[in-house]
N, C-alpha and C positions, 0 to 999 in steps of 0.2 A: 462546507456550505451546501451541502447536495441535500435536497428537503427528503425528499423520496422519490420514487419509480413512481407511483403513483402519481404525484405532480405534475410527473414531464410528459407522463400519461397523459391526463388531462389537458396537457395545454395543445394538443390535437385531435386529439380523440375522444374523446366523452360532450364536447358538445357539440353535437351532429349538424345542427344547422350553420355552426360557422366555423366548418374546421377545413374547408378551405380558402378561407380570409385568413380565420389562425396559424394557417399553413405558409402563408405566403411572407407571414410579419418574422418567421424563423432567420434565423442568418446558416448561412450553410456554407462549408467552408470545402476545400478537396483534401483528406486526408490521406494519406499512403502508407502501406505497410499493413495494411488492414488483411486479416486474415479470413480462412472459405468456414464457411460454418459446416458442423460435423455434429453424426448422434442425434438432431433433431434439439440442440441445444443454441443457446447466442449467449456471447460476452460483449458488456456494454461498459464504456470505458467513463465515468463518470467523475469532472472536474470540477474542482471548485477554484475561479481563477482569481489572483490579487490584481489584476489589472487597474488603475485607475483614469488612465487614458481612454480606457472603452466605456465607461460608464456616458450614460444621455446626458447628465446633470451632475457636477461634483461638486461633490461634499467634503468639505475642510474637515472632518471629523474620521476620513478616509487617508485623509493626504491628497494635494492637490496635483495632478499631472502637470498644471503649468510652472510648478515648483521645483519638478524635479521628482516626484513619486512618480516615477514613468517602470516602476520594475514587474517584470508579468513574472509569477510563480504557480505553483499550483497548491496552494494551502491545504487541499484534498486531492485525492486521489484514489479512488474507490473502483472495484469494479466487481459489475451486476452478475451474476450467470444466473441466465434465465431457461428452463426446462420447459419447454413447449409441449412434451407429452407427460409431465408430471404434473406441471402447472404450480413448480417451486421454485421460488429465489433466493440466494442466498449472496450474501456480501462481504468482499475481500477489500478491505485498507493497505496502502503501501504506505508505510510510515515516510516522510515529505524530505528527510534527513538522511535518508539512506544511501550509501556513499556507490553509485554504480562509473564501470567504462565507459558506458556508450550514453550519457547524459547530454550532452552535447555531440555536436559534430566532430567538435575539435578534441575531444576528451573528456574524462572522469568528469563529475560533479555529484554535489546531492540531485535527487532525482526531481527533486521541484523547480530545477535549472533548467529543465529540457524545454521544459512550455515555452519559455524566451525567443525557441526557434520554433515554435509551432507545433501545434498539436501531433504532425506526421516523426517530431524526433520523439515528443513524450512516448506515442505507440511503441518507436522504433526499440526503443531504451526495453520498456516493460517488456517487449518481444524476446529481441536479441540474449539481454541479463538475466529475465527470469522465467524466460517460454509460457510467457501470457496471453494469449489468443485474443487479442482485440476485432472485433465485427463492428462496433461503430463508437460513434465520440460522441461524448455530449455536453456541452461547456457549460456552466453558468458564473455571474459575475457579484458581486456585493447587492447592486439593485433587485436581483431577480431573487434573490432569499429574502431582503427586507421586506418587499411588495408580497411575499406570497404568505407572511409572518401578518401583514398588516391586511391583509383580506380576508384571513380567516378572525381579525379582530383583536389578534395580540395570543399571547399565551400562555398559560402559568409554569411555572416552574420552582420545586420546595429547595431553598439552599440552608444547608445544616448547618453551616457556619458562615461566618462574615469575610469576603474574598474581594482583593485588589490586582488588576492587571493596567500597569502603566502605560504597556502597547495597544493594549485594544479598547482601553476606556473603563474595562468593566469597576464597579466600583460599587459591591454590596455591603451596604452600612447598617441592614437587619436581618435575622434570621427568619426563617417560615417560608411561608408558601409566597409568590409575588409575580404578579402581573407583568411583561415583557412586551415591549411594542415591537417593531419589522428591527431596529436599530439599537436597540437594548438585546436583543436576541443575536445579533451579529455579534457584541462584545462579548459573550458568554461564548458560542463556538469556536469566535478566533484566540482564544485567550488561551496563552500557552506560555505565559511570563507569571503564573499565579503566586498571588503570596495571599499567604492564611494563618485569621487569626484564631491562634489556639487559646484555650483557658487560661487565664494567667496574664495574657499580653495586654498593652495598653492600646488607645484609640490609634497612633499614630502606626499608620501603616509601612512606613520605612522601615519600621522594627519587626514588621513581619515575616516569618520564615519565607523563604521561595521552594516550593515543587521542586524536585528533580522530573528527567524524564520528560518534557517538554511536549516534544512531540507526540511522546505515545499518551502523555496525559490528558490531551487536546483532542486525541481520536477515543479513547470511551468517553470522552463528553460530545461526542458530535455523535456518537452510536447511541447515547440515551436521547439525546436530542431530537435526533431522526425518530425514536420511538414514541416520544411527545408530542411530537409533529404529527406522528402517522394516527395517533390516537383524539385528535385536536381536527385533523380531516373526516375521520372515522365517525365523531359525535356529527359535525356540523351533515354529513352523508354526502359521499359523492354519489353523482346523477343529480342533485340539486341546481336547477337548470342556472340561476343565480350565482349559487359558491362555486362553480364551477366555470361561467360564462369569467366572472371577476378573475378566479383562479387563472383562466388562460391566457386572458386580456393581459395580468400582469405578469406571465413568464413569457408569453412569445418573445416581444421585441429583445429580450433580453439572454435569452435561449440561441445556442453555438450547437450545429449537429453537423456530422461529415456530407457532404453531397449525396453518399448513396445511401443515406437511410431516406425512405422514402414514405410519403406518404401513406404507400399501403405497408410497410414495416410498420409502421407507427400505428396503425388503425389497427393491425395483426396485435400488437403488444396490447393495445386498449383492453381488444375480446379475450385474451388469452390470462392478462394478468390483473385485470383493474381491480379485480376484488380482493387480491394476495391482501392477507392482512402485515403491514411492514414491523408491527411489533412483533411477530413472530417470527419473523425471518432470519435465521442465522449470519451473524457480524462477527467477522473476526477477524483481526490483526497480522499481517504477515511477522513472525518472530525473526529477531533483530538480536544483534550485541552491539552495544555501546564502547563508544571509543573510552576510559577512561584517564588515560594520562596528559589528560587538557587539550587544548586545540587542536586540529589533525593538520600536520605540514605533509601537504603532498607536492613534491616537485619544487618543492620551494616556496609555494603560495599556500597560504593559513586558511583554511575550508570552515574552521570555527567549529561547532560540537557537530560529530556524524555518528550514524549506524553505520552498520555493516551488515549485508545480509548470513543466514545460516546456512552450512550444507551439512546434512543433505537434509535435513530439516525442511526447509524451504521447500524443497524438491516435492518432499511429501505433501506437503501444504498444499503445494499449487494442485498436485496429480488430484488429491482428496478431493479439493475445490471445485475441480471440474468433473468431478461424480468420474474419474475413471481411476483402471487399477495400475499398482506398482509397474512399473517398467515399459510405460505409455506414451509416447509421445506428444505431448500435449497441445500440438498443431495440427494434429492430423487423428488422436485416436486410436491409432495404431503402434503396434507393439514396436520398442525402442531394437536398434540393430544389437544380436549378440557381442559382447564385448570381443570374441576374437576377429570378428569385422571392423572393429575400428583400432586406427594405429593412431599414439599418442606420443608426441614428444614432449619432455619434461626438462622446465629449465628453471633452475635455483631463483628466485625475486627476492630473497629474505638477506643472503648476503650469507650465508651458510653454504660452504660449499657441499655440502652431505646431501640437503635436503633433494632436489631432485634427485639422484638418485636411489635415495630411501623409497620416495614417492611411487616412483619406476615401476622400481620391484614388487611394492603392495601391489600397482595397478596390473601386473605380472602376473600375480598368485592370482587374479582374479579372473585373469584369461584376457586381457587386453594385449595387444601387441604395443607395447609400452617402452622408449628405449631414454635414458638420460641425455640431451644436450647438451650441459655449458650451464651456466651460468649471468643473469643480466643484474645490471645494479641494482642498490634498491631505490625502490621511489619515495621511502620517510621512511623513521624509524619502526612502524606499523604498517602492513600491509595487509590486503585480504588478497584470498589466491583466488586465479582469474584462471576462466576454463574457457580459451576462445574457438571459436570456429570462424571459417574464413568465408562463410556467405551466411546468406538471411534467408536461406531454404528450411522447408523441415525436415530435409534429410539432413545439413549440416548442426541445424539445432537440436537433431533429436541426436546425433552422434556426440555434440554437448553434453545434453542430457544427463548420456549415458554414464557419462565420466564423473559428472558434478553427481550425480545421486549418491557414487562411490565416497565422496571427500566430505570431509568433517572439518569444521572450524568455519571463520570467516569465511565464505568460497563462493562467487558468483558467476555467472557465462558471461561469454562478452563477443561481441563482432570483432575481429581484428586478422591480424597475419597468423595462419599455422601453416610455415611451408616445409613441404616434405608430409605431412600427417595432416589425416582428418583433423587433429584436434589438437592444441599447444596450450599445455597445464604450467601456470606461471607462479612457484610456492609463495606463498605469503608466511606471515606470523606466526601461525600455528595452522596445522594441516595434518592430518593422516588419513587412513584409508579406511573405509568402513565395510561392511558387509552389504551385501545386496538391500535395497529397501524390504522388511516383511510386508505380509499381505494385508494386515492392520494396520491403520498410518497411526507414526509413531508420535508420541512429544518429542518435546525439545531434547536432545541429546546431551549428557554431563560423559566432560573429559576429565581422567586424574592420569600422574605420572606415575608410574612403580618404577625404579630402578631404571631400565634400560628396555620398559618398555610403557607404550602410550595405550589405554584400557576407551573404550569407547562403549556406552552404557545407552539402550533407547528401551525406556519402558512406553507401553502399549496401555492405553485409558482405557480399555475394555477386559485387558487380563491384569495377570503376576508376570506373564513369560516375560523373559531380560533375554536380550541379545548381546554378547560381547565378541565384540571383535582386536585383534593386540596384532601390534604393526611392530616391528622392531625399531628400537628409535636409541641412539645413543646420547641419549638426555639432549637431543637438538629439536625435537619436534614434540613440543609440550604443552597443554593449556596456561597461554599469557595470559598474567592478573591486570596486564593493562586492559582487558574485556571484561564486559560485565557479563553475567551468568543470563542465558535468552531470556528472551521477553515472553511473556505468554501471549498463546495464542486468543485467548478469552482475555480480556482486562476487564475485572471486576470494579466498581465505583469505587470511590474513598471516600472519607468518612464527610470531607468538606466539599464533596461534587454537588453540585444540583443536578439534580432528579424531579422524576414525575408528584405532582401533589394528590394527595389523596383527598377523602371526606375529610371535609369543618377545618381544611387550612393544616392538615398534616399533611407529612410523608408517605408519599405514594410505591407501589410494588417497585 
């Protein structure tokens, strides 16, 4: 539900004579875990919250908080990196489902569970699991996207085919181009239950196919959205002392930012970015694998469908995202400790007694001081391997880092106990050791098994060159078919998405 930068721009900044009234109607909250900015760069943690207890006025069409819709998630979860001496933005998606340690206080959850304890555990989560640099927070809630949907007048959108979602209302009974008011526009973003009708199928929509992919299916429709949106501002012009005075009037009161983003932050963001055009801006996906063998029992408690993040994939992702190179710490900017600097103990999660010290020894050959410990149970028949470190520093996350760049498969950081070692690597499902990341960030990684040994494959979207790196494996450490094959880091539309309208009531670019 995040409109754009530009938006939240505007609801301080761009109208000069009342932005500090508009400043004052903000809610500011104290956020923690907030990271130093570096490089002349900020990362801006962008929410979109289910709240319905926070809302001024509820709406039965939301769920009622006096009924028991009291559950705070974070439906979005986007974040900004903003370049102050390039004057480029680009935006990073955490799919909402993705199964992280540090989600809670207490433990594991999907990472849309964190917000329930406050904005300072979602930071803490994205910190700790995926060495995400948060510099400030910015909430918004169902009101504050409807209102700012309905101030610019409503807004078109071409749907290709005819699409029903029973959780969020949406409920398109023609095809073409169609008019969206603040509340019709929410059923389209939050709709992530879609069923679609194809040629052939009758009116009743029970019969209709459902989507797979939920979640990620949900985020290229809110990255087209957002570029609808930004194009829908774009005609109307901001500076329009009007569309812009309405514009602010209806995101303040309903707008969440951390206590120290400050007004001269915000007035700095206005001069530096207001003119970025948001359709042009780079949107992309953090890549995921899918749990596929049904519901995920972790611990004993049924979590229902999750992701799992990628290593070292991921790794890459984030380092790229923040415009720095391989082997980077990405709290600080600074070059990650050589691997015979950190000591790594490895202990078996899978219920294998081989795999940690399989693990060991990769992390061995690669110049770690790496030794096997033992063994712990598993936690479900599926696990992703966890790379913990025992503080929230960036010396102890970059010595993470360093480890997680190495591992392939399910593999995420985590805050937790590593005693004795920098760093305590926990095997999951599937796990082996990769080569260093190269200096071009790579795709997504494909694992196959040969024989008695595990082949790890990362092609480079700017050449041919193939890196293989083979780990010895005695057919214990294999790609599980219980995983789906990564998500892409691009999601292109599908054929029944709605998209932008073009001339005379077509489809738009």
């Amino acid at each position: 539900m995040i409109v754009a930068l530009a938006v939240v721009v505007i609801a301080v900044g761009a109208v000069v004579g009342d932005y500090f009234y508009l400043n004052s109607l903000v809610h500011r909250v104290t956020v923690s875990h907030e990271t130093t900015r570096y490089n002349n760069t900020e990362d801006i943690l962008l929410v979109g919250s289910t709240s319905r207890c926070a809302l001024s006025v509820q709406n039965k069409a939301y769920g009622l908080c006096s009924q028991g819709v009291t559950g705070v998630n974070s439906d979005v979860v986007m974040i900004v990196h903003l370049n102050f001496t390039t004057k480029q933005v680009s935006l990073l998606s955490v799919p909402r489902d993705v199964f992280v340690p540090n989600a809670r206080t207490t433990g594991a959850n999907k990472i849309d569970a964190a917000l329930y304890q406050g904005p300072s555990q979602l930071v803490s989560a994205l910190t700790n699991d995926f060495g995400i640099p948060v510099n400030h927070f910015i909430e918004l809630n169902f009101d504050t996207f409807a209102n700012v949907v309905n101030v610019l007048g409503g807004i078109n959108m071409y749907f290709p085919m005819e699409v029903f979602d029973a959780y969020s209302g949406l409920n398109i009974t023609h095809t073409g181009c169609q008019h969206l008011n603040g509340y019709q526009a929410l059923q389209v973003v939050r709709a992530r239950h879609l069923q679609i009708r194809f040629p052939g199928d009758g009116p009743n929509h029970a019969t209709w196919p459902q989507e797979g992919l939920s979640d990620l299916a949900r985020i290229r429709r809110d990255h087209e959205f957002l570029r609808v949106v930004a194009e829908a501002l774009k005609a109307r012009g901001l500076g329009n002392p009007i569309t812009d005075q309405r514009l602010a009037q209806a995101i303040a009161p309903n707008l969440e930012v951390d206590s120290a983003f400050s007004l001269s932050d915000m007035l700095s963001l206005a001069s530096n970015f207001a003119h970025v055009s948001v359709s042009n801006v780079p949107q992309v996906t953090l890549p995921v694998v899918l749990l596929q063998s049904g519901p995920y029992i972790y611990q004993g408690y049924d979590y229902g469908d999750v992701e799992f993040p990628l290593g070292p994939t991921d790794t890459s992702v984030v380092t790229h995202f923040l415009e720095l190179s391989p082997g980077t710490n990405t709290l600080t900017g600074r070059p990650l400790p050589p691997p015979h600097q950190v000591t790594v103990a490895v202990e078996g999660g899978t219920g294998v007694a081989s795999a940690g010290p399989l693990v060991a020894a990769g992390l061995r050959r690669l110049g770690f001081a790496a030794r096997a410990t033992g063994a712990v149970a598993p936690v479900g028949s599926r696990s992703e391997t966890i790379v913990y470190h025992a503080s929230s520093t960036p010396a102890a996350i970059g010595a993470a880092e360093a480890v997680a760049a190495r591992l392939s498969g399910p593999v995420v950081m985590a805050l937790g106990p590593s005693p004795g070692a920098d760093v305590t690597v926990v095997t999951g499902s599937d796990v082996a050791v990769s080569a260093p990341a190269p200096a071009t960030r790579p795709a997504s990684p494909t694992t196959t098994t040969t024989g008695k040994s595990t082949t790890t494959t990362s092609r480079h979207p700017t050449s041919s060159t193939t890196t293989t790196t083979t780990v010895t494996d005695p057919a214990q450490l294999h790609a599980d078919p219980a995983f789906s094959a990564p998500t892409l880091l691009n999601q292109a539309l599908q054929p029944w998405d709605p998209r932008s309208c073009g001339p005379h009531g077509t489809a738009g670019p």
